[in-house]
Residue, then its C-alpha position, 0 to 999 in steps of 0.5 A: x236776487x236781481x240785477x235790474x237795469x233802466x233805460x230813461x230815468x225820467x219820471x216813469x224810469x225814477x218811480x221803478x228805481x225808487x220803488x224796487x231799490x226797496x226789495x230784498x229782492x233786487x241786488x243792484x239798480x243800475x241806470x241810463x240817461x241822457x240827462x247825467x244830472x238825473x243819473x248823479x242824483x239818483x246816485x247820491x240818494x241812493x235810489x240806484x247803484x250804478x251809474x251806466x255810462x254806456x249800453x255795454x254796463x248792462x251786460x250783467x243785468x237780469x232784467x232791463x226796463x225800457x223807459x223810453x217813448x214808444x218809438x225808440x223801444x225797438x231802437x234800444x232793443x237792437x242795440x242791446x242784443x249782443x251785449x245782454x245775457x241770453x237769459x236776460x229779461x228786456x222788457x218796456x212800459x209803453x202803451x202801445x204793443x203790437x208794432x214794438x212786439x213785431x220788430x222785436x220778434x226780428x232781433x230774438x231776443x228774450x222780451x216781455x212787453x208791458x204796460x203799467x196803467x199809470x201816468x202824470x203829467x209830470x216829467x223828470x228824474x225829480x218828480x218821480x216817487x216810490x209809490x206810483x205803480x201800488x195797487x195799479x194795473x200792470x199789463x204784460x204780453x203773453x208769450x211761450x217763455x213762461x218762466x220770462x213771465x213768472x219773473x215779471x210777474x214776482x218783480x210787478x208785485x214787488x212793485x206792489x202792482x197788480x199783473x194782468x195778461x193780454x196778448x198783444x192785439x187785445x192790448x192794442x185793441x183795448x187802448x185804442x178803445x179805453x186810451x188812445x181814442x179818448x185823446x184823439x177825440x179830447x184834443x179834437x174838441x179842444x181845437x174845435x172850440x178853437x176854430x169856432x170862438x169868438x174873437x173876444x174868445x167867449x167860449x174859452x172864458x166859459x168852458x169850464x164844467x164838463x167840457x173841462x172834465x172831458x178834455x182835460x187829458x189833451x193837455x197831455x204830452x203832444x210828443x208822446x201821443x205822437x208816438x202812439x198814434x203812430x204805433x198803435x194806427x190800425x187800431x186807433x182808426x179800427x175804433x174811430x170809424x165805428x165811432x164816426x158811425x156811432x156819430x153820424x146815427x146821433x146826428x140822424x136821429x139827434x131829434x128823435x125823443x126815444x132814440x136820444x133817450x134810449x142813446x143816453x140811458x144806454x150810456x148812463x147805465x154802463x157809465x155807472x156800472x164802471x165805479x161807484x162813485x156815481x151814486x143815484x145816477x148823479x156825478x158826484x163831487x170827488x177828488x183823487x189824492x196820493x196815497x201810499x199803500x201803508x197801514x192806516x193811510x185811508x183810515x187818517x185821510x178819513x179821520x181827518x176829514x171828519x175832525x173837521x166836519x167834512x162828510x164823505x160818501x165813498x173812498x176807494x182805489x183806483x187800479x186804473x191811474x193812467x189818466x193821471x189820477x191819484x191812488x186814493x178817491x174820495x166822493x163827498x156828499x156835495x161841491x161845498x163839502x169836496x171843497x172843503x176837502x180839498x183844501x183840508x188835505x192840501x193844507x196837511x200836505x197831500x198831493x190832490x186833484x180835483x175829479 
């Protein structure tokens, strides 16, 4: 039996406590926030046991989440090494690893990073669930403590996660590359078009399609990416160099027809290796929705559907949520049909977003 602490039981926080507040494995969940109205709720419903006042209740805690922005981890770290068990697990759910590993290393204390590949743009204590981290990628950090490891991964199942093991630069490398880049480069576009709009904002009335489809993640907190860019710099300016190269060399050979074709095959060909929700080369009509992970939850979304003539074309889960994405994709066999869907869903009280 474990005896977990949270630190920032906003969205993030609030999912791991009404999720692990479930396990027979987990004897008390007790929580910090600066927002007490967060903390009495959780109270009241249950979903933890304890309310912490200050960092000293923690002092008997097994494992501490830290759920606080990136730049605050260490921060926290600090201020709990000498009132932890010397056993005690301090671990976090940021995206970023290296920097926070480095200056955690200074203040030797039992810590084992992690990354949930999970995300919403959601915020608060009142918006969290008790199904977001199932069937999803969990990262942790490898290091020499194999037992801190072992007990991270049996509290990740609980979860009903799937616990994966990088080292920290690898971690750090591939966000850059899959995460942390693909924002930057969104929010670029999206200034972009800003700067160069008409002045009766022509573009933005038109902007839908793919351009919408590709930017969307620059809605994201500006806070929060303010962090990440800050921890994770070397590697985020690592990838967007090459990507810089990789742009001036379109721009080189933007009129040639074998090095444009050669360009995009290359591109449709890996794209499409990804999922398959792509079928016959063409981007198809999905939606994400929210499901939990219990028996017959796919099979009554699918029998749903089809009472009411909806055709689907594949149904899978997404492992990979970070981007904000439910658990559950559908892909329809065309927009009327995805349509239909979405609306048949949204009206049985499902939680969908369009893909």
């Amino acid at each position: 039996m474990y005896k977990i602490g949270i630190i920032g039981l906003g969205f993030m926080g609030g999912c791991l406590a009404k999720t692990l507040i479930k396990s027979k494995k987990i004897e008390e969940i007790c929580a910090f926030d600066k927002n007490k109205e967060f903390l009495q709720t959780a109270f009241n419903e249950g979903n933890i046991t304890r309310i912490a006042n200050e960092l000293a209740d923690f002092k008997d805690s097994d494992i501490i989440f830290l759920c606080t922005p990136v730049g605050l981890i260490s921060e926290f770290a600090k201020k709990l090494k000498d009132i932890i068990k010397n056993d005690c697990i301090i671990t976090d759910i940021g995206s970023t690893k290296c920097t926070i590993i480095d200056e955690i290393k200074e203040i030797a204390i039992n810590f084992v990073g992690g990354h949930p590949m999970v995300g919403s743009e959601r915020t608060g204590y009142n918006t969290s669930n008790d199904y977001l981290f199932e069937n999803a990628y969990y990262i942790l950090i490898e290091n020499d403590n194999k037992t801190s490891i072992t007990i991270m991964q049996e509290i990740i199942k609980e979860l009903k996660a799937i616990p994966v093991l990088l080292d920290s630069k690898s971690h750090d490398y591939v966000m850059a590359t899959i995460s942390h880049v693909p924002h930057v480069i969104a929010a670029a576009l999206v200034n972009l078009v800003k700067e160069l709009d008409t002045n009766d904002e022509k573009m933005k009335l038109l902007a839908a399609g793919g351009f919408k489809d590709i930017t969307r993640i620059a809605s994201a907190d500006p806070i929060m990416w303010e962090h990440i860019c800050k921890e994770n710099e070397d590697e985020i300016v690592l990838v967007l160099e090459k990507y810089i190269n990789n742009l001036k060399y379109i721009k080189e050979k933007i009129g040639s027809k074998n090095e444009m074709y050669e360009f995009f095959k290359t591109s449709k060909e890996y794209r499409d290796s990804f999922a398959i929700k792509r079928i016959n080369g063409q981007t198809n009509p999905t939606i994400n929705v929210s499901i939990k992970d219990e028996k017959g939850s796919i099979a009554s979304i699918a029998t749903l559907l089809a009472k009411n003539d909806i055709n689907i074309r594949n149904i899978g889960i997404e492992n990979n949520r970070e981007n904000m994405s439910g658990a559950l994709y559908i892909v329809f066999e065309g927009y009327e049909e995805k349509e239909k869907g979405f609306k048949i869903l949204k009206e049985n009280n499902y939680e969908v977003k369009s893909s």
